[in-house]
BADRENPA-97724 format. One record per residue (C-alpha): residue in three letters; residue number from 1; x, y, z. Coordinates in nm, 3 decimals, padded with zeros to 5 digits, m for minus. Layout:
! residues N
NODE:ALA:NUM:X:Y:Z
...
END
This chain:
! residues 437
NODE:UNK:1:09.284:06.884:10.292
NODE:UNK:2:09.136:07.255:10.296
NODE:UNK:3:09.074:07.488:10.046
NODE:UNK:4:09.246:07.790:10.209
NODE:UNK:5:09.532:07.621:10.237
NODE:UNK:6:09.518:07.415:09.902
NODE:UNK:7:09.508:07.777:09.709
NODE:UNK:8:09.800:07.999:09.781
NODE:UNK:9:09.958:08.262:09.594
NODE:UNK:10:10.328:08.218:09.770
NODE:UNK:11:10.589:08.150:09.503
NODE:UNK:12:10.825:07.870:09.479
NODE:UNK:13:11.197:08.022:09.484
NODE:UNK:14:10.985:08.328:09.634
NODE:UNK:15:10.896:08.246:09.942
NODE:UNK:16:11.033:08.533:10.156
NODE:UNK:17:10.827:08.788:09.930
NODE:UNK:18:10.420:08.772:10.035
NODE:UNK:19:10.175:08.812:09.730
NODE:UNK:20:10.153:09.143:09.606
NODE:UNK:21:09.904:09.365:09.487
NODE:UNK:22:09.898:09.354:09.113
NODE:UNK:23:09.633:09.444:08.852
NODE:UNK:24:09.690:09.039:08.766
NODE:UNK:25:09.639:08.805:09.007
NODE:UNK:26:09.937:08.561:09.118
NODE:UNK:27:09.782:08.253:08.910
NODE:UNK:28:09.742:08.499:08.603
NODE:UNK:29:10.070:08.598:08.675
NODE:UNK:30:10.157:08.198:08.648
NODE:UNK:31:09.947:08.176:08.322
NODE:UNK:32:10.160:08.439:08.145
NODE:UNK:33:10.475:08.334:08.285
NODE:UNK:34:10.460:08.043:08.098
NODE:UNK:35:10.278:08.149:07.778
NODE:UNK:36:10.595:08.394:07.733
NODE:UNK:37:10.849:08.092:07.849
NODE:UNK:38:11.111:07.908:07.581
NODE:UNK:39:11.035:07.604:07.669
NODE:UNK:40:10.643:07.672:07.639
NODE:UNK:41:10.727:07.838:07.231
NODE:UNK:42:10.903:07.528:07.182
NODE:UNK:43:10.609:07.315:07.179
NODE:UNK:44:10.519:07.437:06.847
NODE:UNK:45:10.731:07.170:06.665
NODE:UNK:46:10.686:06.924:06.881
NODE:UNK:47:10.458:06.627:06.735
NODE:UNK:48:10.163:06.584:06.924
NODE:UNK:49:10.043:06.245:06.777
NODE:UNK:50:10.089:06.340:06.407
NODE:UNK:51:10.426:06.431:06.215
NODE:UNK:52:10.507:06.773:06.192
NODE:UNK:53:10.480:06.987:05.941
NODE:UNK:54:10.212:06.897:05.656
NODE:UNK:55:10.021:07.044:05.426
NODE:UNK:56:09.713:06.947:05.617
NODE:UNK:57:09.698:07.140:05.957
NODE:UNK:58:09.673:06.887:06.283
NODE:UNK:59:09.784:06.956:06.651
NODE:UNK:60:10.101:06.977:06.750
NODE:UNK:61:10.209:07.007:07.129
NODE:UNK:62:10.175:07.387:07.153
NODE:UNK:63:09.829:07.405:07.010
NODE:UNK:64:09.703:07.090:07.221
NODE:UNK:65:09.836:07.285:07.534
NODE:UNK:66:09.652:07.615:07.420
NODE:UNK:67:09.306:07.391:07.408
NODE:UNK:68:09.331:07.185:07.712
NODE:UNK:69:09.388:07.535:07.891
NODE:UNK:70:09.042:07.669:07.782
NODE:UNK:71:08.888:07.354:07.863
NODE:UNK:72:09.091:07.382:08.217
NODE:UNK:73:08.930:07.691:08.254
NODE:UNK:74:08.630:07.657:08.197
NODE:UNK:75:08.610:07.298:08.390
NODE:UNK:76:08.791:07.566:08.685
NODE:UNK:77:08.527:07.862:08.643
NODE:UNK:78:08.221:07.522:08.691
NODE:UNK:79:08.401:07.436:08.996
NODE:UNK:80:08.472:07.723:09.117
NODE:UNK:81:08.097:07.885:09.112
NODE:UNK:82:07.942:07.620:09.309
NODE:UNK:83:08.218:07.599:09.590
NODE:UNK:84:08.228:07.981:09.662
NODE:UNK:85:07.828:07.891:09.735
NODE:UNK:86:07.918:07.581:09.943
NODE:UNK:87:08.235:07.781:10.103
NODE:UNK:88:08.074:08.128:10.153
NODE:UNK:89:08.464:08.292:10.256
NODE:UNK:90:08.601:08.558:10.083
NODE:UNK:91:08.956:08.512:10.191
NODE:UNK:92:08.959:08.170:09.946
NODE:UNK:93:09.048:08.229:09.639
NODE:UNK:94:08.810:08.063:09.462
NODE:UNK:95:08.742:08.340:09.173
NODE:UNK:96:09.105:08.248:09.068
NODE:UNK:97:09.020:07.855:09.033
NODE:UNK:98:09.007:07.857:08.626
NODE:UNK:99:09.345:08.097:08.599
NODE:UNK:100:09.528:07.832:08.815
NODE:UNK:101:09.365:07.530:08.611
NODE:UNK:102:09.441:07.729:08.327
NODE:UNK:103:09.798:07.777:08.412
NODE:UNK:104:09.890:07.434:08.495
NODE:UNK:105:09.724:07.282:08.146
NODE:UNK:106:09.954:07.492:08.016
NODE:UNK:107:10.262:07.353:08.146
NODE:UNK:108:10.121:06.997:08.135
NODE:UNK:109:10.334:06.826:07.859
NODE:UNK:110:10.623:07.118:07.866
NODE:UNK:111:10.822:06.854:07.940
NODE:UNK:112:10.791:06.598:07.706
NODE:UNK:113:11.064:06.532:07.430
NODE:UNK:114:11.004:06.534:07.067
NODE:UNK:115:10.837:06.287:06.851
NODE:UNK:116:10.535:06.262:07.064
NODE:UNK:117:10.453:05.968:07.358
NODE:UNK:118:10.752:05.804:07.099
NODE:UNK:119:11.033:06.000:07.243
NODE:UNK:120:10.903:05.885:07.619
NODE:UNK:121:10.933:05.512:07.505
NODE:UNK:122:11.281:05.515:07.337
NODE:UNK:123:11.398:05.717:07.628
NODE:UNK:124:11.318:05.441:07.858
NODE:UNK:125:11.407:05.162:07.582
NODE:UNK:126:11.747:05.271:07.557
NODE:UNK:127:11.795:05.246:07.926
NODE:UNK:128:11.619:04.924:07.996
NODE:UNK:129:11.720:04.743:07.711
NODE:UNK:130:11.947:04.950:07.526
NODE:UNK:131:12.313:05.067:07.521
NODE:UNK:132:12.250:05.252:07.875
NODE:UNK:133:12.178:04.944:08.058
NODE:UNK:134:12.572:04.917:08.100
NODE:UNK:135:12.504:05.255:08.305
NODE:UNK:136:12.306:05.103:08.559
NODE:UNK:137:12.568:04.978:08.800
NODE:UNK:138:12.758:05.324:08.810
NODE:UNK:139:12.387:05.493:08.918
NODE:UNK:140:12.261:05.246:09.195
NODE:UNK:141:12.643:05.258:09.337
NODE:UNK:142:12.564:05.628:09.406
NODE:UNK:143:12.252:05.522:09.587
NODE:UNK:144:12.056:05.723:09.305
NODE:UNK:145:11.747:05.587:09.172
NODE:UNK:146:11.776:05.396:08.836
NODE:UNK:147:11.419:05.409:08.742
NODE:UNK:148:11.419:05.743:08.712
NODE:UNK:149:11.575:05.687:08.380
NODE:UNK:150:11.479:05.325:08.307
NODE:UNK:151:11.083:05.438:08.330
NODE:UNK:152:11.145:05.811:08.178
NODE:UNK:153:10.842:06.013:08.238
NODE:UNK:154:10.726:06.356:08.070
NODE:UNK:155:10.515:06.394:08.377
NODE:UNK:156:10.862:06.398:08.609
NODE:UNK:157:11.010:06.577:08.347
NODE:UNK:158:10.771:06.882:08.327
NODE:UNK:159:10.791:06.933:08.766
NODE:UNK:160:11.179:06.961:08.671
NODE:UNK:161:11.156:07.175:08.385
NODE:UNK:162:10.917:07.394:08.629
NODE:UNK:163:11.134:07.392:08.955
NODE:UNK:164:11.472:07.285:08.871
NODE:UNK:165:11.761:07.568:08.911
NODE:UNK:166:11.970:07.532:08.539
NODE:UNK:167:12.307:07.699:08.506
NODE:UNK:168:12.276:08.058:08.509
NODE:UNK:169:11.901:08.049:08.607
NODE:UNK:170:11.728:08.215:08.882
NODE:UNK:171:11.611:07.967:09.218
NODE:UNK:172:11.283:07.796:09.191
NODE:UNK:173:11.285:07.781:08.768
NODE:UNK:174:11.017:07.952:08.637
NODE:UNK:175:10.928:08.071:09.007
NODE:UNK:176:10.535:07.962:09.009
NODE:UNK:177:10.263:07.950:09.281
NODE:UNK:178:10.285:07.632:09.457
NODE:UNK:179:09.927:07.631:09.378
NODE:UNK:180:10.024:07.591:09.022
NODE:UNK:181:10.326:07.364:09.029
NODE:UNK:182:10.071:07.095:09.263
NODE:UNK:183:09.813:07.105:08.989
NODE:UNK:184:10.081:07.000:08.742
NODE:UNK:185:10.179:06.663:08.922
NODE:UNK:186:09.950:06.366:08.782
NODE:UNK:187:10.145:06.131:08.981
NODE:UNK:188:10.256:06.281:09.302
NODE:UNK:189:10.519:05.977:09.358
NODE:UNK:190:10.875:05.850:09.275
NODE:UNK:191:10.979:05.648:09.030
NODE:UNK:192:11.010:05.322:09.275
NODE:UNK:193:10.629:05.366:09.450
NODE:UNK:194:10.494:05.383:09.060
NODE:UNK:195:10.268:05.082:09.040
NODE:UNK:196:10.254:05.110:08.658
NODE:UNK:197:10.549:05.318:08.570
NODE:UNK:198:10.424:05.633:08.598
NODE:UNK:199:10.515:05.904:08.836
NODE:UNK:200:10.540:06.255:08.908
NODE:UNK:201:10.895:06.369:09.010
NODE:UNK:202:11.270:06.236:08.972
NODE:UNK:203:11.453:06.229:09.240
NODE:UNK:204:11.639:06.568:09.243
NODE:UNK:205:11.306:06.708:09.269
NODE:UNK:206:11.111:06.485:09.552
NODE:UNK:207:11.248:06.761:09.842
NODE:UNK:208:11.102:07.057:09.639
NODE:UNK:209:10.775:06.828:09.551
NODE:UNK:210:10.741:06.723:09.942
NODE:UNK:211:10.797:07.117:10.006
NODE:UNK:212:10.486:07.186:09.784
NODE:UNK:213:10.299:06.944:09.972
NODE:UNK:214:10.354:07.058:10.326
NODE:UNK:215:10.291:07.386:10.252
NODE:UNK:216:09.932:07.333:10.096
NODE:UNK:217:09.840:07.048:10.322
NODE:UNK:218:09.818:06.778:10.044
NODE:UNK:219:09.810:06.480:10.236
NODE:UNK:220:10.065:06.207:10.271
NODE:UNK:221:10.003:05.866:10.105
NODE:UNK:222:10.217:05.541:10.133
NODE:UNK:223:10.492:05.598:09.874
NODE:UNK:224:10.349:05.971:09.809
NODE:UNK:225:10.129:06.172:09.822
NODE:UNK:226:09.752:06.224:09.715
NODE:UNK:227:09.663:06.435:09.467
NODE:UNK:228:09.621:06.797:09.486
NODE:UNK:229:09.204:06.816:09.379
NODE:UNK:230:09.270:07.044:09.094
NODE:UNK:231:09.499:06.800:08.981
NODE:UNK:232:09.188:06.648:08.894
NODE:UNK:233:09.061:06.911:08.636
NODE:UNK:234:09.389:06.949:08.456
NODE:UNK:235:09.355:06.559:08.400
NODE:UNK:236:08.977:06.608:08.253
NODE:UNK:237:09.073:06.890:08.040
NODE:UNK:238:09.351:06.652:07.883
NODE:UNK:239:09.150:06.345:07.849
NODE:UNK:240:08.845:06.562:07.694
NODE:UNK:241:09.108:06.737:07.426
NODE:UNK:242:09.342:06.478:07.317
NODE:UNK:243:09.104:06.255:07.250
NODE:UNK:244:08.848:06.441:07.054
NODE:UNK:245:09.099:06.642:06.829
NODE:UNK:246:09.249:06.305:06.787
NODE:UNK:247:08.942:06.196:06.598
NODE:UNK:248:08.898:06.539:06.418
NODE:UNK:249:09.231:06.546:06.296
NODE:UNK:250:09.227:06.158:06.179
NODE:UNK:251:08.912:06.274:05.968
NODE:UNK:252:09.106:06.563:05.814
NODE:UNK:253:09.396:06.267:05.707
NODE:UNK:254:09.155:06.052:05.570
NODE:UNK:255:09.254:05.748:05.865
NODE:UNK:256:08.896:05.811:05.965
NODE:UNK:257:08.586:05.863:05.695
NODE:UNK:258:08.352:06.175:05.763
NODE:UNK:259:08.125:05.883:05.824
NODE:UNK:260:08.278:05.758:06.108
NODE:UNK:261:08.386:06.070:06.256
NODE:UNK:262:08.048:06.188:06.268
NODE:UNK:263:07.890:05.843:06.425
NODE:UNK:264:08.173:05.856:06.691
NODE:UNK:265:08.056:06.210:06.771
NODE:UNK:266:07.678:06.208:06.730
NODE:UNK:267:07.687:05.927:07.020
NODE:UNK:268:07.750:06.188:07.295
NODE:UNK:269:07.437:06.323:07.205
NODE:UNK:270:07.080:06.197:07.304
NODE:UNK:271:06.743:06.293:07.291
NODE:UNK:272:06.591:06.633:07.180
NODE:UNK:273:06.988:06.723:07.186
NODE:UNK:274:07.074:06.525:06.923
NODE:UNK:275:06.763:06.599:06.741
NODE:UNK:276:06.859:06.971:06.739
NODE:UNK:277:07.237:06.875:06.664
NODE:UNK:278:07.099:06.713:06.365
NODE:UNK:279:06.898:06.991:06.240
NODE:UNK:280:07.162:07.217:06.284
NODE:UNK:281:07.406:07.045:06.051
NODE:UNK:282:07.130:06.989:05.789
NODE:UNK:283:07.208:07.390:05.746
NODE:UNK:284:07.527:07.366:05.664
NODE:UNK:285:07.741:07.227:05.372
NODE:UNK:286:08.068:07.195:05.482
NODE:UNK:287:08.197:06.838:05.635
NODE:UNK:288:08.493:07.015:05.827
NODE:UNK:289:08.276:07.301:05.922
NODE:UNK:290:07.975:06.988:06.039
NODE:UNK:291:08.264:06.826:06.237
NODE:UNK:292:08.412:07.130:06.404
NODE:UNK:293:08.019:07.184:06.532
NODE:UNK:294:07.945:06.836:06.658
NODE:UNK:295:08.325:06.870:06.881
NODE:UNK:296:08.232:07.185:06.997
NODE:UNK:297:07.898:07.036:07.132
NODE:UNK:298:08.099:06.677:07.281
NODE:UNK:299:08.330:06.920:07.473
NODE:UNK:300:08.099:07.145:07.617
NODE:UNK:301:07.900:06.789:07.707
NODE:UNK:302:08.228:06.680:07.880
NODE:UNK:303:08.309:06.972:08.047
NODE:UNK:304:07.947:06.994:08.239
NODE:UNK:305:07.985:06.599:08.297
NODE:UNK:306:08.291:06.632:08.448
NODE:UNK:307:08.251:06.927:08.657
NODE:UNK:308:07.933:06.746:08.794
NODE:UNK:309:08.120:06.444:08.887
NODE:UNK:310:08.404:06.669:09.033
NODE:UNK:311:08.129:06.872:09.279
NODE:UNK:312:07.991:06.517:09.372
NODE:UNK:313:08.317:06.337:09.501
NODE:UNK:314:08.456:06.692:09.613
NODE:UNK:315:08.479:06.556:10.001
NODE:UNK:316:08.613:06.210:09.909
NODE:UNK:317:08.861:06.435:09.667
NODE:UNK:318:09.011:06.610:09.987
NODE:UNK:319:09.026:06.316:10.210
NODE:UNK:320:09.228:06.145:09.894
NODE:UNK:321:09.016:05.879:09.865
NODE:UNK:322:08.887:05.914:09.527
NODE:UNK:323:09.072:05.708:09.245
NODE:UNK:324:09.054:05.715:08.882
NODE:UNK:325:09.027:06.031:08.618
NODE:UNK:326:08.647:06.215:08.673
NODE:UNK:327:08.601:06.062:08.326
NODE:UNK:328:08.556:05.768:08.474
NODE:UNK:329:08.262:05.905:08.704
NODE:UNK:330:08.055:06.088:08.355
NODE:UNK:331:07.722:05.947:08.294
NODE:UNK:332:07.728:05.573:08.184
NODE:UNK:333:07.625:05.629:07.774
NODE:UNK:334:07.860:05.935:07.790
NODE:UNK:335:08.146:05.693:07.888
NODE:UNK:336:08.056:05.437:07.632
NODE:UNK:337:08.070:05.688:07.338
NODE:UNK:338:08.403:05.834:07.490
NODE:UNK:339:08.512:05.468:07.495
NODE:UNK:340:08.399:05.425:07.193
NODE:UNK:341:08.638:05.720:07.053
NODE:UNK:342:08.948:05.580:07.285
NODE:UNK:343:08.913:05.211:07.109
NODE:UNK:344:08.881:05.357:06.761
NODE:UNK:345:09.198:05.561:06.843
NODE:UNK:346:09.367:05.239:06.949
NODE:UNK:347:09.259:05.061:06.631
NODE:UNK:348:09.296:05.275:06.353
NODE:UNK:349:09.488:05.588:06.457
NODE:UNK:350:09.777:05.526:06.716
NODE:UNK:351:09.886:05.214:06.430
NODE:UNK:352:09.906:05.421:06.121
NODE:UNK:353:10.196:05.432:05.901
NODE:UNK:354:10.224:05.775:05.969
NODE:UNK:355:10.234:05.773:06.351
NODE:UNK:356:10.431:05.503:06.337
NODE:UNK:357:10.656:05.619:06.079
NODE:UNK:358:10.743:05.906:06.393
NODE:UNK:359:10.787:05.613:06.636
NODE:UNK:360:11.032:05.425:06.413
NODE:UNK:361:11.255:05.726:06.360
NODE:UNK:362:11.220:05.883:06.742
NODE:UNK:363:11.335:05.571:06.870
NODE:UNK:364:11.675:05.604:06.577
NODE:UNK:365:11.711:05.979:06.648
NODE:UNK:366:11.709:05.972:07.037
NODE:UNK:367:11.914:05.650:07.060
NODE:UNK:368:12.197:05.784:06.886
NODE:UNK:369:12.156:06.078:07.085
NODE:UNK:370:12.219:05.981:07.397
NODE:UNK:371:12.468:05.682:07.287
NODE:UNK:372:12.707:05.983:07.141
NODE:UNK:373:12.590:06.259:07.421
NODE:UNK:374:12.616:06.043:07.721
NODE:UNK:375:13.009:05.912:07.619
NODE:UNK:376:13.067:06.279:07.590
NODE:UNK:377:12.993:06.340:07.966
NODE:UNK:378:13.126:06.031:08.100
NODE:UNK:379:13.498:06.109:07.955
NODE:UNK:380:13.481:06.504:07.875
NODE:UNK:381:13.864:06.459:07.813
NODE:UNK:382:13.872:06.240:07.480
NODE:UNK:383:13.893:06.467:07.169
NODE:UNK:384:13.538:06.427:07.043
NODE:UNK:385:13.405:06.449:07.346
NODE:UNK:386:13.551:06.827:07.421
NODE:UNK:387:13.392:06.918:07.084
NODE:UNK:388:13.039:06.779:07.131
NODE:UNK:389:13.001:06.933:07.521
NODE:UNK:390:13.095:07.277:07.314
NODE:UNK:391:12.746:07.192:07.146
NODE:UNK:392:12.571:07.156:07.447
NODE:UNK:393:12.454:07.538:07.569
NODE:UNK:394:12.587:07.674:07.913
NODE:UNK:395:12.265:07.578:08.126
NODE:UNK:396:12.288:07.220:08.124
NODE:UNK:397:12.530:07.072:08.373
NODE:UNK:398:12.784:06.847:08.201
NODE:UNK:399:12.988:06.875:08.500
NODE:UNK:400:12.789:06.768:08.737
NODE:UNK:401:12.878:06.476:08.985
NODE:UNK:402:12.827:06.140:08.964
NODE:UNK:403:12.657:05.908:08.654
NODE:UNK:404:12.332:06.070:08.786
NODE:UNK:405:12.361:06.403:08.712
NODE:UNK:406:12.544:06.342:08.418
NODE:UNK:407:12.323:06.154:08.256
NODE:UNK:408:12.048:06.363:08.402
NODE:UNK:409:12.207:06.669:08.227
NODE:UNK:410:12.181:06.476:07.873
NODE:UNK:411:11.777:06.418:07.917
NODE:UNK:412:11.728:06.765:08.035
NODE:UNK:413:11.914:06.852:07.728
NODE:UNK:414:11.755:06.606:07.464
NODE:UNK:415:11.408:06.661:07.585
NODE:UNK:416:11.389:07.009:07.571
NODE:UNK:417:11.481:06.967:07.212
NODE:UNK:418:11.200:07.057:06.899
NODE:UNK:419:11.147:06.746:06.651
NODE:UNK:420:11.385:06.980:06.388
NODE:UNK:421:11.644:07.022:06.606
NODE:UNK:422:11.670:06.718:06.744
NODE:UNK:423:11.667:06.550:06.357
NODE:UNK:424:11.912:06.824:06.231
NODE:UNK:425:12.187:06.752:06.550
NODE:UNK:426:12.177:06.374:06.487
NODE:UNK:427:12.264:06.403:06.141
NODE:UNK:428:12.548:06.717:06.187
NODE:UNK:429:12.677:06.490:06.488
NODE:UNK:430:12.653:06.167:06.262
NODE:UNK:431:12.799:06.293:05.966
NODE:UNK:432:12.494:06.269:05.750
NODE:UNK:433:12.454:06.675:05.678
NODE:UNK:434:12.729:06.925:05.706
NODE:UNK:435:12.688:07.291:05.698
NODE:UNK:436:12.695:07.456:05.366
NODE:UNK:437:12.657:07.095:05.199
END
């Protein structure tokens, strides 16, 4: 793979228009595209790890998104500097590195559904062990893939949100830089070459992923293909974020003590660092304020670790040899103390009665959901069904063809959903609140 091919402006949906002149580039083009997008606003009330709302602030999915995109850029901006010495041609567009990393951890999770990683899980439950397993006949007699559903992945989700045409909407979706859309895909495979259930597009959108592909050069793997290199840096800026603000806003719930919180943190430093990390928070009084410091200082750690690792395995990154998140690659006491954060997560946040209180009722809410939503499809002529597909708005396809697309059209549907709206439709459609009552 080459860099002057691996960073093009051309447009998916666009292709017959070359890149313009504009006082914005293309990729800054991409970056406000989506920042102005529904589907981007949307991720304000959607739970992150936490339930949404409280009286105590913590991250939902839109502010998440807004911090893994300035660590994207700056892990971009890194990158960027030392390749335009390596690559000394003007005609790449390196300068633009950060706006496309930028862009892209932007539209990371756009297209997971509400309740957090929850809503992934009882997606997938209800069709592998749920009331849509008596779907799974109808689907494979179409030749379609049933693990598209049976495995349901934000990931595949967020390429369709991205690229797929809805009712009413113009060709290519949101129209973005195949640049852009490449850096999005974690897992550029199908559903049946995922090795651990993850993968990057569903089925309907393999021919416009493969597109992508050919037309940056990305190059073919068995089952797939390898990863486009910035694909990389969208994956560092998540890992660094999520896991970090996890800890920070565990502190601010009281799961964690401002004892542990600060141990977990002071380990990424060492040396006359954490010496003058020290004496810095000696100066100030404030716990949050001491906290908010110390994961400043891990981040900016992470980001120069990772960058460094990037620039190192750069030419095993474009032959597609390199495996594994850059994480993987930071200094070996770094990676203990970010283990060290990952297995604390595990242990005391990701099990609390308040992030599992959201699991328990995601996995109610989206059940009933699709139980009541998919019927509705399937026989559109029963009574109740004509009033529920009223419900559902013009640019989801309840006509479309085949137990596929129909149940397809449901998912698109559900996950694009907030956590309120997806509570407040299953009890209106349930009977449990009535409007006016």
């Amino acid at each position: 793979m080459n860099w002057n091919q691996l960073l093009s402006g051309k447009r998916l949906g666009m292709e017959e228009y070359a890149e313009r002149r504009h006082e914005r580039s293309e990729f800054q083009r991409d970056y406000d595209r989506l920042i102005f997008s529904s589907p981007f606003r949307r991720l304000q009330n959607k739970t992150q790890v936490f339930p949404l709302p409280g009286s105590i602030f913590v991250h939902n999915r839109l502010t998440h998104s807004l911090e893994v995109s300035c660590v994207g850029r700056s892990l971009g901006h890194n990158v960027a500097k030392e390749l335009m010495r390596k690559y000394p041609d003007p005609h790449i567009h390196f300068p633009e590195m950060g706006s496309i990393v930028s862009a892209a951890c932007l539209a990371h999770d756009m297209g997971n559904p509400p309740f957090g990683h929850s809503g992934e899980r009882a997606i997938s439950a209800y069709f592998s062990e749920g009331n849509g397993k008596s779907l799974r006949e109808k689907v494979c007699e179409e030749g379609q893939r049933w693990e598209d559903f049976m495995h349901f992945e934000g990931n595949a989700n967020t390429m369709r949100l991205l690229t797929h045409r809805f009712v009413g909407r113009r060709k290519g979706g949101l129209a973005l830089t195949y640049s852009t859309l490449a850096s999005v895909v974690k897992y550029p495979y199908g559903s049946i070459f995922s090795p651990n259930g993850k993968f990057g597009f569903f089925q309907t959108e393999e021919a416009t992923y493969r597109q992508i592909a050919e037309e940056l050069g990305i190059k073919p793997v068995f089952g797939g293909f390898a990863r486009h290199p910035l694909v990389y840096l969208v994956e560092a800026a998540d890992d660094i974020c999520y896991q970090i603000m996890d800890i920070e806003d565990a502190c601010k719930l009281r799961i964690l003590t401002v004892g542990e919180t600060q141990e977990l943190l002071l380990n990424f430093f060492r040396g006359a660092r954490r010496e003058r990390t020290l004496s810095i928070m000696e100066k100030v009084d404030d716990t949050n304020e001491q906290i908010a410091y110390l994961r400043s200082g891990v981040i900016g750690i992470l980001v120069e670790e990772c960058s460094r690792v990037f620039l190192e395995q750069e030419g095993r990154i474009l032959e597609g040899e390199f495996e594994g998140p850059l994480m993987h690659g930071i200094d070996a006491p770094l990676h203990a103390a970010y283990m060290d954060c990952s297995n604390m997560a595990c242990r005391k946040i990701y099990c609390a009665r308040e992030v599992l209180d959201v699991e328990l009722a995601g996995y109610r809410i989206f059940s009933r959901l699709i139980d009541i939503l998919t019927e509705a499809v399937m026989t559109p002529g029963h009574a109740y069904s004509r009033l529920l597909l009223q419900r559902i708005p013009e640019q989801y396809d309840t006509r479309a063809p085949g137990a596929y697309g129909k149940i397809q059209c449901v998912l698109d549907y559900i996950s694009g959903m907030t956590d309120v709206y997806a509570l407040d439709l299953y009890r209106k459609i349930t009977g449990m609140s009535l409007p006016g009552v």
